[in-house]
Backbone as XML, in Angstrom:
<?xml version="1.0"?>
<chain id="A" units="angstrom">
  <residue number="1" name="UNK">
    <atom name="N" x="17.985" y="3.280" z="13.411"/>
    <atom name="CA" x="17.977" y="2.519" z="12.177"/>
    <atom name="C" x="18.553" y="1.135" z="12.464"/>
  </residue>
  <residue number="2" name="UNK">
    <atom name="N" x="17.676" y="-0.138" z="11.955"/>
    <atom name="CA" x="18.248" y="-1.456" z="11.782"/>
    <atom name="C" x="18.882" y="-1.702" z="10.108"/>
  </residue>
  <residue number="3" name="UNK">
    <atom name="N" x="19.832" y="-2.455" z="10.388"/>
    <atom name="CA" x="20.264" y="-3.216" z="8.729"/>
    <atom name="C" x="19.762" y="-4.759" z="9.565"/>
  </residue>
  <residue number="4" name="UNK">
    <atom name="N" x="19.307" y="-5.440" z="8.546"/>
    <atom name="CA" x="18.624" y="-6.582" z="7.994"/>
    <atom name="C" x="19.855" y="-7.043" z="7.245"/>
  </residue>
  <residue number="5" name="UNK">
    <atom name="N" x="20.363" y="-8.537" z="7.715"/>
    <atom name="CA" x="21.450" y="-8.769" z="6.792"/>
    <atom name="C" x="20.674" y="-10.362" z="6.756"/>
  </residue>
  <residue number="6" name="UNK">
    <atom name="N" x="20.954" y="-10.871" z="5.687"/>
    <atom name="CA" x="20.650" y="-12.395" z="5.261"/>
    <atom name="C" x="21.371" y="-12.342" z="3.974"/>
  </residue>
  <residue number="7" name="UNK">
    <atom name="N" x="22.410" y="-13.795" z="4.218"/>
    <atom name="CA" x="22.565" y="-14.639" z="2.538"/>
    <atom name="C" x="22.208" y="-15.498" z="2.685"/>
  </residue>
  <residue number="8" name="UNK">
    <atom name="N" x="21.657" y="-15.176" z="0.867"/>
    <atom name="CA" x="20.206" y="-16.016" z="0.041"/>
    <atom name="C" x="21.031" y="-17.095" z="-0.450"/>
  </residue>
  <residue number="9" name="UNK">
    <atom name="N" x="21.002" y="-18.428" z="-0.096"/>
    <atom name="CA" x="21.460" y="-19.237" z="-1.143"/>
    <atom name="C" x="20.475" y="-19.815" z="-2.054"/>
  </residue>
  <residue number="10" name="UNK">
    <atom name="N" x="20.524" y="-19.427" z="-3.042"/>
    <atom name="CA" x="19.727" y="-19.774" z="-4.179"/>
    <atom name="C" x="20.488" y="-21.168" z="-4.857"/>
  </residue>
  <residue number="11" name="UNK">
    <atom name="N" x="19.463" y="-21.867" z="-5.081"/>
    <atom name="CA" x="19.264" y="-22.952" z="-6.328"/>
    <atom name="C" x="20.224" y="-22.710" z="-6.883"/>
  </residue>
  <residue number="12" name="UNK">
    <atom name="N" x="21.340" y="-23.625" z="-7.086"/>
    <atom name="CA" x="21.513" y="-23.433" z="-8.398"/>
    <atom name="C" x="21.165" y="-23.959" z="-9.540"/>
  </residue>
  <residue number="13" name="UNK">
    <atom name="N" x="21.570" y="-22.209" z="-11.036"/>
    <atom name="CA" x="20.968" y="-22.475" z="-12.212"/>
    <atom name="C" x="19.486" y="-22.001" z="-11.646"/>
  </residue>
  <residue number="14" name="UNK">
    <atom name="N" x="18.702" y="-21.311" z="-10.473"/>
    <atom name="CA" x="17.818" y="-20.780" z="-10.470"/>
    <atom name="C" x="17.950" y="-19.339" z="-10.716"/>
  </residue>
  <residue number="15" name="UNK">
    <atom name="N" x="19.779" y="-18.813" z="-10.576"/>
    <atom name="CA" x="19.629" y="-17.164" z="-10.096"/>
    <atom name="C" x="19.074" y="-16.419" z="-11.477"/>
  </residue>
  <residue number="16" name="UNK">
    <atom name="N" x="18.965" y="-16.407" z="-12.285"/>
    <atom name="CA" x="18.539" y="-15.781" z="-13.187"/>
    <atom name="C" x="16.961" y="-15.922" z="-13.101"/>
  </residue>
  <residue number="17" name="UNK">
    <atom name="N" x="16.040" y="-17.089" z="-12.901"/>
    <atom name="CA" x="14.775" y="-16.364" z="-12.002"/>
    <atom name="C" x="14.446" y="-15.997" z="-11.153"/>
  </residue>
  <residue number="18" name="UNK">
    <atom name="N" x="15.677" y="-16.065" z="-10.086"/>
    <atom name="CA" x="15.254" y="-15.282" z="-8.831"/>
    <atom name="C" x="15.595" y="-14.254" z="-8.558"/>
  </residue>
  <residue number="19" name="UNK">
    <atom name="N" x="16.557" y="-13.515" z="-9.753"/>
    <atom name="CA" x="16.930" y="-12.345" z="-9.894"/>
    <atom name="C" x="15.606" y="-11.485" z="-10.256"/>
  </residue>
  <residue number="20" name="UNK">
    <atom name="N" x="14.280" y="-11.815" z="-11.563"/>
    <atom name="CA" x="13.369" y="-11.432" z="-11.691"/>
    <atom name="C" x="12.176" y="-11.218" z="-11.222"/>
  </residue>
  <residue number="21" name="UNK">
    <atom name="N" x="12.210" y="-12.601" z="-10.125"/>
    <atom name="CA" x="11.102" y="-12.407" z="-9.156"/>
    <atom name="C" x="11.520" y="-11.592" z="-7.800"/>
  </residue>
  <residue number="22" name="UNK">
    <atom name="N" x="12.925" y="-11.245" z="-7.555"/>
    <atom name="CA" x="13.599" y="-10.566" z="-6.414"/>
    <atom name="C" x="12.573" y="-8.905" z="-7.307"/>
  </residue>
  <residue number="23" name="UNK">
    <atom name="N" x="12.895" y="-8.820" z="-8.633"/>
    <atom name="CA" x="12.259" y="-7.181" z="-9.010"/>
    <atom name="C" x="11.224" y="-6.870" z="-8.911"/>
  </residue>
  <residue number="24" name="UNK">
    <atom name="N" x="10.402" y="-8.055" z="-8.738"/>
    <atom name="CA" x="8.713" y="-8.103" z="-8.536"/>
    <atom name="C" x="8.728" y="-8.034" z="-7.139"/>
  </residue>
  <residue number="25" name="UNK">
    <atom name="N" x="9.490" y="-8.485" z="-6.173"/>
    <atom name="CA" x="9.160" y="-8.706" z="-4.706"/>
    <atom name="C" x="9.904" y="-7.307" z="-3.948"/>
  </residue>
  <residue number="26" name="UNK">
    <atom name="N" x="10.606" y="-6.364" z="-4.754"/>
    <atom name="CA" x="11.161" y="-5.237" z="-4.268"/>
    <atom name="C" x="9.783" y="-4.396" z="-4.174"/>
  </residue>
  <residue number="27" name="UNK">
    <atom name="N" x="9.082" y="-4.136" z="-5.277"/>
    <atom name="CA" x="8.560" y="-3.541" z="-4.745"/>
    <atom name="C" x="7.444" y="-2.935" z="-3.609"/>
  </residue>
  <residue number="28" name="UNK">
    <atom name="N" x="7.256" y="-4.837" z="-3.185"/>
    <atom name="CA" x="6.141" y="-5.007" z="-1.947"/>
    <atom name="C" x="6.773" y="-4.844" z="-0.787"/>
  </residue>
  <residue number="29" name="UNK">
    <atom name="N" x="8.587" y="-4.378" z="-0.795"/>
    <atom name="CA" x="8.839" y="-4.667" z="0.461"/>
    <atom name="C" x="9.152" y="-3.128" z="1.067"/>
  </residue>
  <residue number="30" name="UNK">
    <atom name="N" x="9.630" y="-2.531" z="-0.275"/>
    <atom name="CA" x="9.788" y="-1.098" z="-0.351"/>
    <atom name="C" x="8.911" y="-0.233" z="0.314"/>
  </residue>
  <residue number="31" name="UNK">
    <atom name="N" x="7.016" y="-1.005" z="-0.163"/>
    <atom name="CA" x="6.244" y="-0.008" z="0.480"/>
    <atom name="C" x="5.562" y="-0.109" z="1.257"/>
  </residue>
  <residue number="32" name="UNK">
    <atom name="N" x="6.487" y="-1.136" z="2.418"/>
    <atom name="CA" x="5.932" y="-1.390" z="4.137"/>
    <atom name="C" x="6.365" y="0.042" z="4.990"/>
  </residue>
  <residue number="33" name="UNK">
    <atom name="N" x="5.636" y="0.241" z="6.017"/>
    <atom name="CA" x="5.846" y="1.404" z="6.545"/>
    <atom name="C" x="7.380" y="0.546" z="7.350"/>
  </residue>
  <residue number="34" name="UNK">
    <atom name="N" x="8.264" y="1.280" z="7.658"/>
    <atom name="CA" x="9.655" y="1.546" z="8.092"/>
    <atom name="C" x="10.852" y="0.982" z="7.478"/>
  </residue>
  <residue number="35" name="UNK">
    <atom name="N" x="10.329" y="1.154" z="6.353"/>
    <atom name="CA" x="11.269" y="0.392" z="5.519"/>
    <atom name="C" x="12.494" y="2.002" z="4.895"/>
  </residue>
  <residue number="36" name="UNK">
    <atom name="N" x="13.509" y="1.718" z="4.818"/>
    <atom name="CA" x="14.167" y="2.780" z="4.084"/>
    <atom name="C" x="14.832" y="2.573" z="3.327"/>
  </residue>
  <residue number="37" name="UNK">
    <atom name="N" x="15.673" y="1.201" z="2.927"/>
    <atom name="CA" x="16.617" y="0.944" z="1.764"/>
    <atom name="C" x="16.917" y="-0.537" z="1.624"/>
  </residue>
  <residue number="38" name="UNK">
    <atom name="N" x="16.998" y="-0.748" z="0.407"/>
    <atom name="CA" x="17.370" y="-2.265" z="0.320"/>
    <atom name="C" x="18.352" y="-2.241" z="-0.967"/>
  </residue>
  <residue number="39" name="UNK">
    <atom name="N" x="19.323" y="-3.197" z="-0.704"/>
    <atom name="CA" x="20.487" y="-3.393" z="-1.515"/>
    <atom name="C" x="20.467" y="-4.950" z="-1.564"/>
  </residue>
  <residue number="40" name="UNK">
    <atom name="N" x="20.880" y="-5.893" z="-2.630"/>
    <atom name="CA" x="21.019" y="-6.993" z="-2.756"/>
    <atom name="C" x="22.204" y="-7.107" z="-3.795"/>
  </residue>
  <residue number="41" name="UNK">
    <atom name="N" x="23.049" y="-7.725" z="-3.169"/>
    <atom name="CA" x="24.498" y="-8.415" z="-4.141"/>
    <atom name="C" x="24.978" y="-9.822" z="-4.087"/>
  </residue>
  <residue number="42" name="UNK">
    <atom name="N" x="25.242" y="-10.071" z="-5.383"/>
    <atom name="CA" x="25.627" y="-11.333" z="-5.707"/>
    <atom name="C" x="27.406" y="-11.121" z="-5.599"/>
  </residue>
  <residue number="43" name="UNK">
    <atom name="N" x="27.439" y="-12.961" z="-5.034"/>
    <atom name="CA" x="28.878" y="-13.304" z="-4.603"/>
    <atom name="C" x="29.721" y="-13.232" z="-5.481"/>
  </residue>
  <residue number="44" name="UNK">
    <atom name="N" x="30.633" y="-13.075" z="-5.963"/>
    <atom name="CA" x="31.252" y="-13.207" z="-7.387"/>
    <atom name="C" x="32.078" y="-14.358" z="-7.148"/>
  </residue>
  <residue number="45" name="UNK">
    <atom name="N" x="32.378" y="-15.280" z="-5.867"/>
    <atom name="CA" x="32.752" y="-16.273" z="-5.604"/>
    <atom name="C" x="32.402" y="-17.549" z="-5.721"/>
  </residue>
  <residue number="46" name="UNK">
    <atom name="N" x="31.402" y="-17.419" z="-5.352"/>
    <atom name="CA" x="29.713" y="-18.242" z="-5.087"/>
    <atom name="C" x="28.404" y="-17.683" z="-5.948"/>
  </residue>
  <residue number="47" name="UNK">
    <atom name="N" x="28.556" y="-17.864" z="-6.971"/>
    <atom name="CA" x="27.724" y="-17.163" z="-8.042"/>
    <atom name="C" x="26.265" y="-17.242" z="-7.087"/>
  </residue>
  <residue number="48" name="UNK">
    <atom name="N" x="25.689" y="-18.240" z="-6.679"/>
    <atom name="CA" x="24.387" y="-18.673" z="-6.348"/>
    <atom name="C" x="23.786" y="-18.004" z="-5.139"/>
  </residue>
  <residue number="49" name="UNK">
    <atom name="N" x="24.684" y="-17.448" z="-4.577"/>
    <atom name="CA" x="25.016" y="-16.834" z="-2.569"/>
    <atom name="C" x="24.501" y="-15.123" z="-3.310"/>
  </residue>
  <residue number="50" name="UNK">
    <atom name="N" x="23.519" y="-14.644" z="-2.350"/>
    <atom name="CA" x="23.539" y="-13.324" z="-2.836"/>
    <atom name="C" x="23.725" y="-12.736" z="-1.170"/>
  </residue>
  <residue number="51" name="UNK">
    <atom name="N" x="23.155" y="-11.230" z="-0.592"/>
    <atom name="CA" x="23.086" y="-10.701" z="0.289"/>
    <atom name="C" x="22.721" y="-10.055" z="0.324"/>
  </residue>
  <residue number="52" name="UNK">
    <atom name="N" x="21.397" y="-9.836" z="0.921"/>
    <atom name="CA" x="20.682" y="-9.107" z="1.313"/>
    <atom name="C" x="20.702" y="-8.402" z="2.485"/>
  </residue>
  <residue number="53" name="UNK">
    <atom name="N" x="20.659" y="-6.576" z="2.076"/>
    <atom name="CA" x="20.847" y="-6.227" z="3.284"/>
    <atom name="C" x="19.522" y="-4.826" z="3.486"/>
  </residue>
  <residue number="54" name="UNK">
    <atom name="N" x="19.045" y="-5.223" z="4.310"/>
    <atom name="CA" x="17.337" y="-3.793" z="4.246"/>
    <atom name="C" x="17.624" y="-3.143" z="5.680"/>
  </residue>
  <residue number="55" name="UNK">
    <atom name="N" x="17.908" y="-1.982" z="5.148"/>
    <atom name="CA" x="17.467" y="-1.018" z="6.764"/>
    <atom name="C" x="16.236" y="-0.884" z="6.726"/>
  </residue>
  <residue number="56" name="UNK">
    <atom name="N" x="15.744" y="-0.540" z="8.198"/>
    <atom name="CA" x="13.963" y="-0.388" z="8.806"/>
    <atom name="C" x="14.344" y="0.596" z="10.002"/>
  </residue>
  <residue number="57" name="UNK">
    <atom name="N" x="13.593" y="0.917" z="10.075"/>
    <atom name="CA" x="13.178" y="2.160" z="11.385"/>
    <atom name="C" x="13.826" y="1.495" z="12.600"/>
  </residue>
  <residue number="58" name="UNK">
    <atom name="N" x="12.960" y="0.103" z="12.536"/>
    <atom name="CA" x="13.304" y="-0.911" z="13.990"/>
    <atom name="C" x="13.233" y="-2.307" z="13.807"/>
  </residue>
  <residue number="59" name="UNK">
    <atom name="N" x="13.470" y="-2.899" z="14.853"/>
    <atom name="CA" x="13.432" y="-4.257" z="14.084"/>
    <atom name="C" x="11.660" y="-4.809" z="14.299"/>
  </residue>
  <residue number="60" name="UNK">
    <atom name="N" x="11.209" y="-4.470" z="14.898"/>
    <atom name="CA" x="9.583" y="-4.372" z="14.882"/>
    <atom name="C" x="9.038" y="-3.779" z="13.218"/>
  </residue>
  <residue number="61" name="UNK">
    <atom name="N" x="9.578" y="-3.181" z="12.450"/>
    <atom name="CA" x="8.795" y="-2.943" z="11.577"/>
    <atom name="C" x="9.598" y="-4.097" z="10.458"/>
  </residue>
  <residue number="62" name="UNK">
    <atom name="N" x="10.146" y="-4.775" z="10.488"/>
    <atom name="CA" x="10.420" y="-5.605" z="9.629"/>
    <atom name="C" x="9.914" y="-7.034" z="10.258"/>
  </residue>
  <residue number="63" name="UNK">
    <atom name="N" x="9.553" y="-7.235" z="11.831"/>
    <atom name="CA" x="9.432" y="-8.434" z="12.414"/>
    <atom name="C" x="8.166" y="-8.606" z="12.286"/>
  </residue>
  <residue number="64" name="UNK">
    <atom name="N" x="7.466" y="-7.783" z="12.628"/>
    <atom name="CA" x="6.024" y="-7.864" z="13.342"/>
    <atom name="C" x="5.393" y="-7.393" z="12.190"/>
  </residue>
  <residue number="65" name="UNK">
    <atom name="N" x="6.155" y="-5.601" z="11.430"/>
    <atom name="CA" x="5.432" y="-5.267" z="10.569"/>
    <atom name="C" x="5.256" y="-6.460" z="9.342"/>
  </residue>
  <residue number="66" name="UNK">
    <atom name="N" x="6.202" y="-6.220" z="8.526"/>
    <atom name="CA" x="6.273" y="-6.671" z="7.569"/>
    <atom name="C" x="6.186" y="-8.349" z="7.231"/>
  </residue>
  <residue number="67" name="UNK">
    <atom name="N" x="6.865" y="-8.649" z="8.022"/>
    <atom name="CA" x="6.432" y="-10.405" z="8.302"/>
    <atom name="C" x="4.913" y="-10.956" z="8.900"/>
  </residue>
  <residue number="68" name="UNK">
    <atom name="N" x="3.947" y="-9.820" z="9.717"/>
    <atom name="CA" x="2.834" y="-10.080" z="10.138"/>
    <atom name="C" x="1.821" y="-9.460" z="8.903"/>
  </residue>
  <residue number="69" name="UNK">
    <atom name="N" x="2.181" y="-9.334" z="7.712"/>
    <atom name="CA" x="1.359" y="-8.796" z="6.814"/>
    <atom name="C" x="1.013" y="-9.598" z="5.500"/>
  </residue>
  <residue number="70" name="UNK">
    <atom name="N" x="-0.260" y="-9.247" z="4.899"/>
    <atom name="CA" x="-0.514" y="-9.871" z="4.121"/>
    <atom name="C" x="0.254" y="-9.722" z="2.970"/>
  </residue>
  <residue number="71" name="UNK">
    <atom name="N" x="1.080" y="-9.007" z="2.639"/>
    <atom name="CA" x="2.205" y="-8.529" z="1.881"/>
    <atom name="C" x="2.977" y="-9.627" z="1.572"/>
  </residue>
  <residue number="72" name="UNK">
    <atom name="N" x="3.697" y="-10.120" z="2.934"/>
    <atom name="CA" x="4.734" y="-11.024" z="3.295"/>
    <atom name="C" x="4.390" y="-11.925" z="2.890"/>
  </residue>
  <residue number="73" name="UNK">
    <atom name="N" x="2.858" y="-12.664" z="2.375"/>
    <atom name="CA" x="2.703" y="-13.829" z="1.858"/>
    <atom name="C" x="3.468" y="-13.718" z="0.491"/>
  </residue>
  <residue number="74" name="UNK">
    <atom name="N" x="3.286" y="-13.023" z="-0.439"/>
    <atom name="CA" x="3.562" y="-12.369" z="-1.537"/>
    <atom name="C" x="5.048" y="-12.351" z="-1.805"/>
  </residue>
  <residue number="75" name="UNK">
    <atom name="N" x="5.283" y="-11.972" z="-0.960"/>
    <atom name="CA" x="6.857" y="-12.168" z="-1.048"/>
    <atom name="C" x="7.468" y="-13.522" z="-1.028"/>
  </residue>
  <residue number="76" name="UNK">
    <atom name="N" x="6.827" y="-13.879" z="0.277"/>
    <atom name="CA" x="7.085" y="-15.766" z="0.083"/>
    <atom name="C" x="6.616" y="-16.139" z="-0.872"/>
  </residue>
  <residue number="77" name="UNK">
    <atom name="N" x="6.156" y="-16.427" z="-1.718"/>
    <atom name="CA" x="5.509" y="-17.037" z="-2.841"/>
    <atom name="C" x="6.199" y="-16.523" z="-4.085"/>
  </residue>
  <residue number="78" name="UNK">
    <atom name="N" x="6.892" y="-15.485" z="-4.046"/>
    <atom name="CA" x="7.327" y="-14.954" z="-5.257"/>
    <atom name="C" x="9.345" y="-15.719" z="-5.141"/>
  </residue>
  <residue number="79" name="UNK">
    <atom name="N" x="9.914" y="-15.439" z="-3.528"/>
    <atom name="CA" x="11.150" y="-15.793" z="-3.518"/>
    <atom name="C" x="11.242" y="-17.068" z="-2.433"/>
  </residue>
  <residue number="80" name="UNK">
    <atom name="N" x="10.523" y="-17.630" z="-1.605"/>
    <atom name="CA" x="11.091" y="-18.646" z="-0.837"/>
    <atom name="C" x="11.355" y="-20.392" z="-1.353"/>
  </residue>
  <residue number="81" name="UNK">
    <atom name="N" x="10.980" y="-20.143" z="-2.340"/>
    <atom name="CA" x="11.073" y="-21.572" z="-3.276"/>
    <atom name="C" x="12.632" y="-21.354" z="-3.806"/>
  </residue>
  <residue number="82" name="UNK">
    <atom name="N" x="13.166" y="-20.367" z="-3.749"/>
    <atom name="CA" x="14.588" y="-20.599" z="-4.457"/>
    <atom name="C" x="15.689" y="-20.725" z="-3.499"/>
  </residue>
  <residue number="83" name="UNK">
    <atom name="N" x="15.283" y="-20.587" z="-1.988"/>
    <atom name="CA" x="16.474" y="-21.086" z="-1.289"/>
    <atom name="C" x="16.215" y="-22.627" z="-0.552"/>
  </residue>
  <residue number="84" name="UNK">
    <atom name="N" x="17.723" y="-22.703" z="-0.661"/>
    <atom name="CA" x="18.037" y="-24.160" z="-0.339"/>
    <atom name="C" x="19.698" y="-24.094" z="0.391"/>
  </residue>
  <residue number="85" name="UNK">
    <atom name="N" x="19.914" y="-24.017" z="1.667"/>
    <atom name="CA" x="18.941" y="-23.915" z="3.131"/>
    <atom name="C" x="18.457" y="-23.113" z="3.024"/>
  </residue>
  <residue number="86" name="UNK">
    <atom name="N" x="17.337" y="-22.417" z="4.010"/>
    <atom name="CA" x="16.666" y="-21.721" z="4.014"/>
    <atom name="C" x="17.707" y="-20.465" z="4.676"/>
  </residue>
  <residue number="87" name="UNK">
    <atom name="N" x="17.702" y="-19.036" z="4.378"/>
    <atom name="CA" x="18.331" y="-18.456" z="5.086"/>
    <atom name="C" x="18.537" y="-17.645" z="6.096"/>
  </residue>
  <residue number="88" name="UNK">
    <atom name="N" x="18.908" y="-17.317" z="7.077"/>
    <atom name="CA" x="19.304" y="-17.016" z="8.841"/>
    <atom name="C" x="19.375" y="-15.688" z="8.229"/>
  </residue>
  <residue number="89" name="UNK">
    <atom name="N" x="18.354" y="-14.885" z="8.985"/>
    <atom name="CA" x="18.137" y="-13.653" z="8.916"/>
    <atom name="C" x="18.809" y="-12.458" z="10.271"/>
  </residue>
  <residue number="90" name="UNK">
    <atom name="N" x="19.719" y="-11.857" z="10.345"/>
    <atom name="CA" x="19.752" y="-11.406" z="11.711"/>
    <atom name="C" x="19.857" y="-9.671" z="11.367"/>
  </residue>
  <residue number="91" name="UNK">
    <atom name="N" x="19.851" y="-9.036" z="12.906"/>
    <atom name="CA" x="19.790" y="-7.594" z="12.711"/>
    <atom name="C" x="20.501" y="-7.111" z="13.510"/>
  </residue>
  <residue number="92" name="UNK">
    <atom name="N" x="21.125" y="-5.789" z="12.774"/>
    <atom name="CA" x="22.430" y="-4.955" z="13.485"/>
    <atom name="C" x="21.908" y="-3.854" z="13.673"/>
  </residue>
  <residue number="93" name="UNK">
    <atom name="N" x="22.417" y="-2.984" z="15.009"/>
    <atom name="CA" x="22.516" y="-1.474" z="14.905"/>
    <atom name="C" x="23.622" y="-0.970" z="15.044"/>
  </residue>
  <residue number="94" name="UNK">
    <atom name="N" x="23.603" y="0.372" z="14.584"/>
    <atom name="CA" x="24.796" y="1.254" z="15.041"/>
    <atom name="C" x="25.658" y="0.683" z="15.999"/>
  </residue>
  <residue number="95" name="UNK">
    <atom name="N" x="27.092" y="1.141" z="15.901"/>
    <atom name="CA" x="28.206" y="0.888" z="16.818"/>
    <atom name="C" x="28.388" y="3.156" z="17.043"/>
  </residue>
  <residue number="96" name="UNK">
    <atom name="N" x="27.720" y="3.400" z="18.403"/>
    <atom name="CA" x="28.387" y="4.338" z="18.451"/>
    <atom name="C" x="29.955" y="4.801" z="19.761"/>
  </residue>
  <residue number="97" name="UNK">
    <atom name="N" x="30.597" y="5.648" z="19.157"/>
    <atom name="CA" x="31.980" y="5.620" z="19.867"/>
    <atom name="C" x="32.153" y="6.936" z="20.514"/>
  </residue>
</chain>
């Protein structure tokens, strides 16, 4: 299992539509094959800063899959207009001991 971590800095005074188009864009991301969970939270510091975090099977099914799909246009078009920088996406696995 990968976690997918990125913070979204949103517009501000946009988060309240990008909170609605984030509910429209859950569900195209939900039903890529290796996808297993997605959680998104807002900063309570930084109202505008959210974090996104999606586990995937691998990082191939979020790189290649899901970003090489016609899906992914969809998604861009629904959320990449609301960040400003754009945001640094990286991926973790397990720490085992």
């Amino acid at each position: 299992m990968i976690l997918e971590h990125a913070v979204l800095p949103v517009l501000p005074g946009q988060e309240a539509a990008f909170e609605t188009a984030f509910g429209q864009a859950r569900s195209i991301i939900s039903a890529m094959p290796g996808f297993r969970s997605l959680a998104l939270r807002r900063s309570l510091e930084s109202p505008n800063l959210y974090l996104l975090l999606v586990e995937w099977d691998s990082v191939e099914d979020h790189t290649e899959g899901f970003r090489g799909s016609p899906q992914y246009d969809e998604w861009r078009a629904l959320l990449h207009h609301f960040y400003d920088p754009f945001p640094v996406v990286e991926h973790y696995a397990d720490v085992t001991f």
